[in-house]
C-alpha positions as CSV (number, residue, x, y, z in Angstrom):
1,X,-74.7,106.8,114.9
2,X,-71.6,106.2,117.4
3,X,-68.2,105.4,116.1
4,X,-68.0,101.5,116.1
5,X,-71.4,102.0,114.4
6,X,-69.2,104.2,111.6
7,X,-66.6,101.9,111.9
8,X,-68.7,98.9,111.2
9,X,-70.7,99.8,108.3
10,X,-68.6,100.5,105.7
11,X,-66.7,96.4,106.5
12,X,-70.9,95.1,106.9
13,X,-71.7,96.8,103.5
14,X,-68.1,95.5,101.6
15,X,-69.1,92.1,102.8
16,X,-72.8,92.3,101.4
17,X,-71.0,93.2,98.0
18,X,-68.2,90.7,97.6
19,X,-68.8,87.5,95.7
20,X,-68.5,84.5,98.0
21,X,-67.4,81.5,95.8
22,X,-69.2,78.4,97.5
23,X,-68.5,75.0,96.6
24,X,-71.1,73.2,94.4
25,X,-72.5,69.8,95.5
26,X,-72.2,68.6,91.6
27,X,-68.8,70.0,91.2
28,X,-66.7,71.3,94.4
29,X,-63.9,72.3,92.4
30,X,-65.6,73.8,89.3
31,X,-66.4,73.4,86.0
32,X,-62.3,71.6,85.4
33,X,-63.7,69.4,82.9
34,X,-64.8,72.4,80.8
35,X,-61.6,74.0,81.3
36,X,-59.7,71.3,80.6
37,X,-61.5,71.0,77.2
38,X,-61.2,74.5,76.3
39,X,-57.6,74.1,76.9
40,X,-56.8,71.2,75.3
41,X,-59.1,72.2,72.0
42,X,-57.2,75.4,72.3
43,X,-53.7,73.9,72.0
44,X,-55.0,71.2,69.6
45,X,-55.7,74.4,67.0
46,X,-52.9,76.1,67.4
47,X,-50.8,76.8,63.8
48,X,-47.6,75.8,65.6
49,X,-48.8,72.1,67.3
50,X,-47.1,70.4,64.5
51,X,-43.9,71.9,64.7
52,X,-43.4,71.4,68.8
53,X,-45.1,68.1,68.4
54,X,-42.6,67.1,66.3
55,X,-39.9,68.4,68.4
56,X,-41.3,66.9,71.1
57,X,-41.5,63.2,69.5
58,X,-38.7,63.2,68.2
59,X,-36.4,63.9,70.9
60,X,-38.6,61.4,72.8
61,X,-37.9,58.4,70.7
62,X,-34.3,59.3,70.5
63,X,-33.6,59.9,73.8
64,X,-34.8,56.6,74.6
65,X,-33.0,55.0,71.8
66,X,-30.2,55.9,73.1
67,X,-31.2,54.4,76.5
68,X,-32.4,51.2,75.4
69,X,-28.5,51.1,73.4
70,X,-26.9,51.6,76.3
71,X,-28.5,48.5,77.9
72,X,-28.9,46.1,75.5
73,X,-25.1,46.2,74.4
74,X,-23.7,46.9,77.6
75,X,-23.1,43.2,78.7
76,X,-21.2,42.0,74.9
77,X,-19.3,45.2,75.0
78,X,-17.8,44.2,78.5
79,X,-17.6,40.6,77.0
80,X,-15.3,42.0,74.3
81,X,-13.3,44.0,76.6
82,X,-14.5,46.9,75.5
83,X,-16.4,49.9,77.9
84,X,-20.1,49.0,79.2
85,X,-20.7,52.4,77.6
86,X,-18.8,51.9,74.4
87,X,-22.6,51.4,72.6
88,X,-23.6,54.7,74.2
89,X,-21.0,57.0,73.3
90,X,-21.3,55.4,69.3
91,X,-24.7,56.2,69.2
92,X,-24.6,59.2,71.4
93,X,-21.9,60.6,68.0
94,X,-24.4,59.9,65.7
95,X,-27.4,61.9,67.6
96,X,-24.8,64.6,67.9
97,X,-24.2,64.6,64.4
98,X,-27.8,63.7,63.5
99,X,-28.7,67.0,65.7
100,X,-26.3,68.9,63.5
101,X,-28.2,67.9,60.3
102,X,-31.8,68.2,61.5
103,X,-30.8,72.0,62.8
104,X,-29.3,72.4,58.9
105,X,-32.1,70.9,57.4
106,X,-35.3,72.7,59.9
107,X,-33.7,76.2,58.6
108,X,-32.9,75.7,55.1
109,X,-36.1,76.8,53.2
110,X,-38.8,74.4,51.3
111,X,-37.7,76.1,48.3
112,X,-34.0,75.1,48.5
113,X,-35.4,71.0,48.4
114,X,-37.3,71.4,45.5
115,X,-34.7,73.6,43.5
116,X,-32.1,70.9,44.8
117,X,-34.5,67.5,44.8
118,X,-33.1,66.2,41.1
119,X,-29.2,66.9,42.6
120,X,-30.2,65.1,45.7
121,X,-31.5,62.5,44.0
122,X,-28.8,61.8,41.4
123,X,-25.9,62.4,44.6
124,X,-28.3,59.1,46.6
125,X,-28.0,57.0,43.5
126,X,-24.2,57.9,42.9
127,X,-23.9,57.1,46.6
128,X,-25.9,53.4,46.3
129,X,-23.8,52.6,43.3
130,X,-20.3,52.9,45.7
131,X,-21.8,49.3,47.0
132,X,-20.7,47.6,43.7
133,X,-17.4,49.2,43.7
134,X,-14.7,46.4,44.8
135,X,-12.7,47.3,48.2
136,X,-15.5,50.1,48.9
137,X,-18.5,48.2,49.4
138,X,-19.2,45.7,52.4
139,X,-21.7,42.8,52.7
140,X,-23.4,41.8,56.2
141,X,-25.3,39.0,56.0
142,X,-25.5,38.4,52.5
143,X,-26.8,42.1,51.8
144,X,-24.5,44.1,49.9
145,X,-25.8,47.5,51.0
146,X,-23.1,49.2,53.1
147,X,-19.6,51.0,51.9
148,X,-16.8,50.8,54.6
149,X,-14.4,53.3,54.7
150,X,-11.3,53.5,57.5
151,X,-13.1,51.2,59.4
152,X,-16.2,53.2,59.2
153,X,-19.5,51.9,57.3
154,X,-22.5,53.4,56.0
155,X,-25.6,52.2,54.4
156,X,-26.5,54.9,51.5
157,X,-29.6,53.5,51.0
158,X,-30.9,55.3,54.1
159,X,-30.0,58.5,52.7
160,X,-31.6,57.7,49.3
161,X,-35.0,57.2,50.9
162,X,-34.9,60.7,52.3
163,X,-33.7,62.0,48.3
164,X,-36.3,59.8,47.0
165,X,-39.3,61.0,48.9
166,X,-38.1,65.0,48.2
167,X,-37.4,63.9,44.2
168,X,-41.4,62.5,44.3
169,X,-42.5,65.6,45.7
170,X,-40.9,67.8,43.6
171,X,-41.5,65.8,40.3
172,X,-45.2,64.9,41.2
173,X,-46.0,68.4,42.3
174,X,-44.6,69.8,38.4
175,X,-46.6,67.4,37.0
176,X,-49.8,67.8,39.1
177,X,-52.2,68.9,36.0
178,X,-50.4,66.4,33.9
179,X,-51.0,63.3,35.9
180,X,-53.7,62.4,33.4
181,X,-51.7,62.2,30.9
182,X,-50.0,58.7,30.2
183,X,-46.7,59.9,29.0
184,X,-46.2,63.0,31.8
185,X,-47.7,59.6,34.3
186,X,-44.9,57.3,33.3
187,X,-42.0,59.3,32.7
188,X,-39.5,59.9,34.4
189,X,-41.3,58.8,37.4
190,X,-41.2,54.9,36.7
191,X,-37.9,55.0,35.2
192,X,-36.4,56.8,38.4
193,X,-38.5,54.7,40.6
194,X,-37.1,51.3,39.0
195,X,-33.6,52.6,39.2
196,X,-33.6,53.6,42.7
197,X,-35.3,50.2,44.2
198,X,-33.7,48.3,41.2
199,X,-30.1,49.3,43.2
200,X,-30.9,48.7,46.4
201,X,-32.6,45.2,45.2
202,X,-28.7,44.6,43.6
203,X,-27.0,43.9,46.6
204,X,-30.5,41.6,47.9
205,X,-32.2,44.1,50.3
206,X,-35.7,43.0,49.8
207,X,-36.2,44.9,53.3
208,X,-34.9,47.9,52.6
209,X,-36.6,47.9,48.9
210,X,-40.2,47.0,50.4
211,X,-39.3,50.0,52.8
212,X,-38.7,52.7,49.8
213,X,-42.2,50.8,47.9
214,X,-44.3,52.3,50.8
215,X,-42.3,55.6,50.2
216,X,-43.4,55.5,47.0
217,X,-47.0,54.7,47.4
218,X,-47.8,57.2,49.9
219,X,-46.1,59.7,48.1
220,X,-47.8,59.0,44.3
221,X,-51.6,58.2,46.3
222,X,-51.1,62.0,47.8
223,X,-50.0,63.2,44.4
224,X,-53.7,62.2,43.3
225,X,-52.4,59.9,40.2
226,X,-55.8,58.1,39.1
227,X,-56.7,55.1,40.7
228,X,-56.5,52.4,38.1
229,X,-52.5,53.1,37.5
230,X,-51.9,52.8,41.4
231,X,-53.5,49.7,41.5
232,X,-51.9,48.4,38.7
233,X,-48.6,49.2,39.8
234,X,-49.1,47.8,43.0
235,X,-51.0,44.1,41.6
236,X,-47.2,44.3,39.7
237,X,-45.3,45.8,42.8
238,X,-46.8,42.4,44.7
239,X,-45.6,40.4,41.8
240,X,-42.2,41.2,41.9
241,X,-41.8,40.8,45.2
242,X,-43.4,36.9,45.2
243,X,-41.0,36.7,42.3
244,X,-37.6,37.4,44.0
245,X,-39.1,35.7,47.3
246,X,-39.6,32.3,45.4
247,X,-36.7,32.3,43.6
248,X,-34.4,32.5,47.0
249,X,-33.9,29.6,49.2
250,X,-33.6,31.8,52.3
251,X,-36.3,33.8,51.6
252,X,-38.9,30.8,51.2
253,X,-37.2,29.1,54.8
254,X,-37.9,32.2,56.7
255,X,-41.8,32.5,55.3
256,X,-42.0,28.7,55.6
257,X,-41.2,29.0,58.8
258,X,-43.4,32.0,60.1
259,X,-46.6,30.3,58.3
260,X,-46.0,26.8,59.5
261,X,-43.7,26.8,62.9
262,X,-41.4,24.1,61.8
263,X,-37.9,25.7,61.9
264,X,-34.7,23.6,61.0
265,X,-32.1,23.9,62.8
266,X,-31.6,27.4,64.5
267,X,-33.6,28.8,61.9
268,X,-35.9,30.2,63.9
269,X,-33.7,30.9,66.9
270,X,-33.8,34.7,66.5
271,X,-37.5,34.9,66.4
272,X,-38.5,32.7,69.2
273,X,-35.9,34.5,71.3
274,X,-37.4,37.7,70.5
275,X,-41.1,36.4,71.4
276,X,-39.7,35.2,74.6
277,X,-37.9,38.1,75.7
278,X,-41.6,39.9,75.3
279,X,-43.0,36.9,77.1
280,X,-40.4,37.3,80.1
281,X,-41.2,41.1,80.5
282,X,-45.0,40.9,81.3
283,X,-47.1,43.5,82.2
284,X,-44.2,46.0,83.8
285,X,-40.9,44.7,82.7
286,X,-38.2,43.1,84.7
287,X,-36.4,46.5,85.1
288,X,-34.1,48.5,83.2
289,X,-30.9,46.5,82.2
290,X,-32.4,43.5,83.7
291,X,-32.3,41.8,80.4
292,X,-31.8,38.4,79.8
293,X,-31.5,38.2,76.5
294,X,-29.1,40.1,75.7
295,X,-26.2,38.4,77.2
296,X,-26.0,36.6,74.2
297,X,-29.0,34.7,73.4
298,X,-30.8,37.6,71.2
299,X,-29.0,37.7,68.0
300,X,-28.9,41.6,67.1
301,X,-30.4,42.9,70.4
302,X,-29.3,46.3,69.8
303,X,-30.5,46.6,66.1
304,X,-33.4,45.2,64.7
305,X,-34.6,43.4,67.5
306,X,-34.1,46.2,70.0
307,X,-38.2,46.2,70.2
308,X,-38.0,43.1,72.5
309,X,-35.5,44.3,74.8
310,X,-37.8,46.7,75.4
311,X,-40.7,44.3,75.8
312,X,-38.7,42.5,78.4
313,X,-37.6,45.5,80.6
314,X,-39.9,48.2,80.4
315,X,-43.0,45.0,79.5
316,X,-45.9,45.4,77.9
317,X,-46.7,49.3,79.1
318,X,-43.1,49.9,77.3
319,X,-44.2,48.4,74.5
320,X,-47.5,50.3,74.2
321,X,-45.7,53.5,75.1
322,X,-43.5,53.2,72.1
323,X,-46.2,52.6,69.5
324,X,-47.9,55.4,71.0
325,X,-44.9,57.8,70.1
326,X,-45.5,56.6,66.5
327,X,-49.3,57.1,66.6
328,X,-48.9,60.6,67.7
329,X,-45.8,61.1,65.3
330,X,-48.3,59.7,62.3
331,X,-51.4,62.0,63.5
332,X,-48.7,65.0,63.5
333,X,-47.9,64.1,59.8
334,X,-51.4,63.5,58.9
335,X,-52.7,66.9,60.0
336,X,-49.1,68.3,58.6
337,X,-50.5,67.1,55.0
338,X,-54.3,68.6,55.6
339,X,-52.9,71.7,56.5
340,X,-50.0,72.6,54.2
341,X,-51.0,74.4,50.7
342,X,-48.5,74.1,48.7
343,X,-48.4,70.1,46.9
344,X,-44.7,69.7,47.3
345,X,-44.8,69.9,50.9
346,X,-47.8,67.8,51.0
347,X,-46.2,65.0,48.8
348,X,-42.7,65.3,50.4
349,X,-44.0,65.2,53.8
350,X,-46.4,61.7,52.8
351,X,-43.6,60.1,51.4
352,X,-41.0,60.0,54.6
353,X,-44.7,59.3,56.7
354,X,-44.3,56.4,54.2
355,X,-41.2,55.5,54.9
356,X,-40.7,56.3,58.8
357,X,-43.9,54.7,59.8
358,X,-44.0,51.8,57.6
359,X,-40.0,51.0,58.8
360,X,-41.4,50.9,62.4
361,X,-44.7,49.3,62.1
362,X,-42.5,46.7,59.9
363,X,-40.2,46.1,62.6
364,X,-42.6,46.0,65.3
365,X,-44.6,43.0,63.4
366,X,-41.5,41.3,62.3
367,X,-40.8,41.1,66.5
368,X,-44.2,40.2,67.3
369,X,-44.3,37.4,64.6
370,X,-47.0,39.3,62.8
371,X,-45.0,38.9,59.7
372,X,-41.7,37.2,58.7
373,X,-38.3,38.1,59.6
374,X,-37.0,41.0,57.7
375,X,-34.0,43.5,58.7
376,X,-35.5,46.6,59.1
377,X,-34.2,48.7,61.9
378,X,-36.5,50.5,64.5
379,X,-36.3,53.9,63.2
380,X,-34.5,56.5,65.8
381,X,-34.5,54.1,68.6
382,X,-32.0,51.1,66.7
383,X,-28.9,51.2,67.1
384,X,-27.0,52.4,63.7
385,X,-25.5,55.5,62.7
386,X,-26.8,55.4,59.0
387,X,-30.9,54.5,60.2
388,X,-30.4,57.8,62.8
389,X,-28.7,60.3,60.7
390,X,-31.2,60.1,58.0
391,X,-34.4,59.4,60.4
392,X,-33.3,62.8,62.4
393,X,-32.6,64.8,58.7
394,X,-35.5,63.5,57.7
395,X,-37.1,65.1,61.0
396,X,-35.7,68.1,60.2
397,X,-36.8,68.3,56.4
398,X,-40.3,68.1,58.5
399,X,-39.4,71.0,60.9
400,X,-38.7,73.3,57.9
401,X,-41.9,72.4,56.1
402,X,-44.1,72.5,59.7
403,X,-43.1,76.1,60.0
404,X,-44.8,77.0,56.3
405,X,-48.2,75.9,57.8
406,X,-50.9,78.4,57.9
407,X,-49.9,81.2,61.0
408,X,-47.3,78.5,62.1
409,X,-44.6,81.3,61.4
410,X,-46.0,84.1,63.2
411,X,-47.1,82.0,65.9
412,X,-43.6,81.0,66.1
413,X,-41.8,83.9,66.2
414,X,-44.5,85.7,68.8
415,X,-43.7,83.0,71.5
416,X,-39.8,82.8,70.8
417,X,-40.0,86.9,71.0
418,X,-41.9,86.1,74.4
419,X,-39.0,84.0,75.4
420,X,-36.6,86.4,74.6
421,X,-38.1,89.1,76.8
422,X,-38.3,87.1,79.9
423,X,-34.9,86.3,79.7
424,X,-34.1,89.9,79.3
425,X,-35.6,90.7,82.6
426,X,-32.6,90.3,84.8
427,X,-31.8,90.7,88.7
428,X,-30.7,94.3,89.5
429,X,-26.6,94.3,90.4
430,X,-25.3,94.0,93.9
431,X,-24.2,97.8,94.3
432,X,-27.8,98.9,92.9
433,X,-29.2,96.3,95.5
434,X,-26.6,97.7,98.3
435,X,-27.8,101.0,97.2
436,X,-31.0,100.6,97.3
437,X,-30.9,98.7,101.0
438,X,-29.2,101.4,102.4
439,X,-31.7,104.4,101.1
440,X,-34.3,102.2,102.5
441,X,-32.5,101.9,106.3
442,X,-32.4,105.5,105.7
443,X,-35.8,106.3,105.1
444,X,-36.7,103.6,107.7
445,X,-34.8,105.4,110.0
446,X,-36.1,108.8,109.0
447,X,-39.6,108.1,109.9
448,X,-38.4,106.3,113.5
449,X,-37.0,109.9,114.5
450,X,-39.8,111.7,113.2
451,X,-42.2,108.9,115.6
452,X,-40.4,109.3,118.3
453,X,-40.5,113.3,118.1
454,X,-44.5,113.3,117.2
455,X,-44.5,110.8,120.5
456,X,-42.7,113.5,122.5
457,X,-44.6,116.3,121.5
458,X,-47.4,114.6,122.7
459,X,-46.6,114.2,126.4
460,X,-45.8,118.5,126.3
461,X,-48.7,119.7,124.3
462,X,-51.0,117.3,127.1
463,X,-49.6,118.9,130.3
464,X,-49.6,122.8,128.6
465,X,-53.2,122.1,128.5
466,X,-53.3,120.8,132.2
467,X,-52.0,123.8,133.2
468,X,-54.1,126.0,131.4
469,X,-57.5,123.8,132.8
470,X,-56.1,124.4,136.3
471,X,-55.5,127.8,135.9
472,X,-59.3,128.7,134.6
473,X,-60.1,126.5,137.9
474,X,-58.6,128.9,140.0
475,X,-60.1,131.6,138.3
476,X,-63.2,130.9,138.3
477,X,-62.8,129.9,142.2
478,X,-61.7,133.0,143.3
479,X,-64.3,134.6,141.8
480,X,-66.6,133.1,144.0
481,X,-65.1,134.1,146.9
482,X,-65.5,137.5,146.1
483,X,-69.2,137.9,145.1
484,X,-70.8,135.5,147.9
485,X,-72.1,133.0,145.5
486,X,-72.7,129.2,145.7
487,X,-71.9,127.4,142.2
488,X,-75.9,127.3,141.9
489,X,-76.0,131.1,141.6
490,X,-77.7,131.9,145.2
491,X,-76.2,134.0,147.7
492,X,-75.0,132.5,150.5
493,X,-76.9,134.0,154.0
């Protein structure tokens, strides 16, 4: 075997051993579809999706709240003579202080809210009563609901659907084997129920009272109370309601004018405004802060009928985009309640569902015309300090209870702990990097000199054996000469 032959073999035999990857005629780049699935069903059973999907969600809806502010009160701020951002850096305050609260809230233990759910409770109703009080409480459009203070208002009932749904949790989940019983059934649970709708109804909120209903039902149908009671209370929930509806004038005009079309007046101005705001936005929109309607011709652009500002700019792919937040934010709950052990969490956590979902859903329909007009606002995305401080509290509340989830804790704290320790790897100083650059040109310029001597050495060690070649030439010459032979051996005649 020569050399290249030696050489050769051992690169032939490492290429007969290596796996060549070839493309496959069915799938070039691989299996992804597999991998994509195994990913995806990986993540989807992780203990800790719910808490970093509701992290996720929620800064997604508010962040865009705060965007869609920004544009759709821009034009009557200017108007007034006030900033173009003056809406922004309102609501901007309230997510601030909204953040605040949710960060409170997500570390505060579930135990704390059911220890403190009859004090919460009793501090929401104290709070709802302040509307009565003369030269504290302020009506807005015939709805006594809101307290003013130094300028400042704030509607308590927002608060006292968050203290209601943590009060039903806490009571139902007491009384869990007791359900059956009439007595345990009825009391205090109706009383406290009555009293905190019966408030809000005072200053003639049916919106905001339909609103805390849902709250309610979701929260008693996850309690498990039998089946006959829940749909007796709601046969006399539907009853009331149609009661109080026929027995106000403006109440019966605005159905009236949803079922049949015929508005008088401008009583259907705000509506058909809304519906063609969504009809001008189309497919894509007409761009961000493009609106139309809101200089002026949408009444409450930024409030409840935000939802059709973003129909017009951001168009029908806007729209969907939004009820998709609320879809994933309703699956997040959902699985939230199948997973959670203890019944206080579960009941807690179904009653703001309630509440958060049925507000939006509400106010989507009311824009769409799917049902009459009813002042709900569009929960973290409306503009309203009182609607965002509760909704992100409330997120916050859900945060806390995510993180009780089966493995959610530990799963938790292993990837913050794998956070922390990638951010503890940090770049060496510059006079350990000088350091270390100048050992290197030293070494670097070690081996040169020790090159460039092995080089030199070569040259000498090649002619000493010249030398020592010609030498045994000579030699062996002269030794010719002296016996007579040829350099076959012979001797020469």
């Amino acid at each position: 075997m020569t050399l290249e032959e030696t050489r050769r073999g051992p690169r032939e035999d490492a290429r007969r051993t290596a796996p060549v990857v070839r493309p496959d005629e069915d799938q070039p780049l691989g299996n992804i579809g597999g991998r994509l699935r195994d990913g995806v069903a990986g993540w989807l059973r992780s203990p800790a999706l719910d808490f970093y999907g509701l992290i996720v969600v929620g800064a997604l809806l508010v962040t865009l709240g705060l965007v869609m502010v920004l544009s759709s009160s821009a034009v009557l701020n200017i108007s007034r003579g006030n900033s173009g951002f003056a809406g922004l850096f309102r609501q901007g305050t309230f997510a601030g202080m909204g953040l605040a609260l949710l960060v409170v809230a997500a570390l505060l233990p579930p135990g704390f809210y059911r220890k403190a759910a009859w004090p919460l409770f009793g501090l929401g109703l104290a709070l709802q009563c302040l509307v009565f009080v003369p030269g504290l409480g302020w009506a807005v459009d015939g709805n006594q609901n809101w307290i003013r203070i130094n300028g400042q208002t704030l509607q308590p009932s927002e608060f006292l659907k968050l203290a209601l749904a943590v009060w039903l949790g806490a009571l139902l989940a007491a009384k869990r084997p007791l359900l059956h019983r009439t007595f345990h059934l009825l009391f205090p649970l109706v009383p406290g129920v009555v009293l905190a709708l019966g408030l809000v109804m005072a200053g003639h909120d049916l919106g905001t009272m339909l609103i805390m209903a849902m709250l309610v039902a979701g929260a008693v149908w996850v309690a498990g109370i039998p089946r006959r009671w829940f749909f007796a209370a709601g046969t006399a929930g539907v009853l009331g309601v149609v009661l109080l509806t026929i027995t106000s004038a403006n109440r019966m005009a605005r159905i009236s004018n949803w079922l049949h079309g015929i508005c008088e007046g401008d009583s259907c101005y705000q509506s058909d405004q809304g519906l063609m705001g969504l009809a001008e936005g189309g497919w894509w929109g007409v761009g961000l802060g493009e609106s139309r309607q809101k200089w002026g011709r949408l009444p409450a652009a930024e409030d409840d009928y935000i939802f059709a500002i973003i129909g017009e700019e951001l168009g029908l792919i806007g729209t969907l985009g939004v009820l998709l937040l609320f879809t994933v934010l309703a699956l997040l709950m959902f699985r939230m309640i199948s997973r959670l052990e203890d019944r206080f969490l579960q009941i807690t956590v179904a009653g703001i569902c309630a509440w958060i979902l049925g507000q939006a859903f509400v106010n989507m329909m009311v824009v769409t015309g799917l049902l009459p007009v009813i002042g709900v606002p569009l929960p973290f995305i409306s503009s309203g300090g009182s609607a965002l401080l509760a909704s992100m509290t409330a997120l916050g509340v859900l945060l806390s209870f995510a993180r009780r989830e089966p493995g959610a804790a530990e799963a938790i704290s292993a990837q913050i702990g794998a956070v922390r320790r990638s951010a503890g790897i940090l770049p060496a100083p510059r006079s350990a990097t000088k350091t270390g650059r100048t050992a290197k040109s030293a070494s670097i310029a070690k081996s040169a000199s020790a090159a460039k001597k092995t080089s030199a050495a070569k040259p000498s060690r090649t002619a000493q054996s010249r030398r020592a070649a010609n030498s045994s030439r000579s030699t062996s010459s002269s030794r010719t000469r002296r016996t007579g032979r040829g350099p076959s051996g012979t001797r020469r005649s």
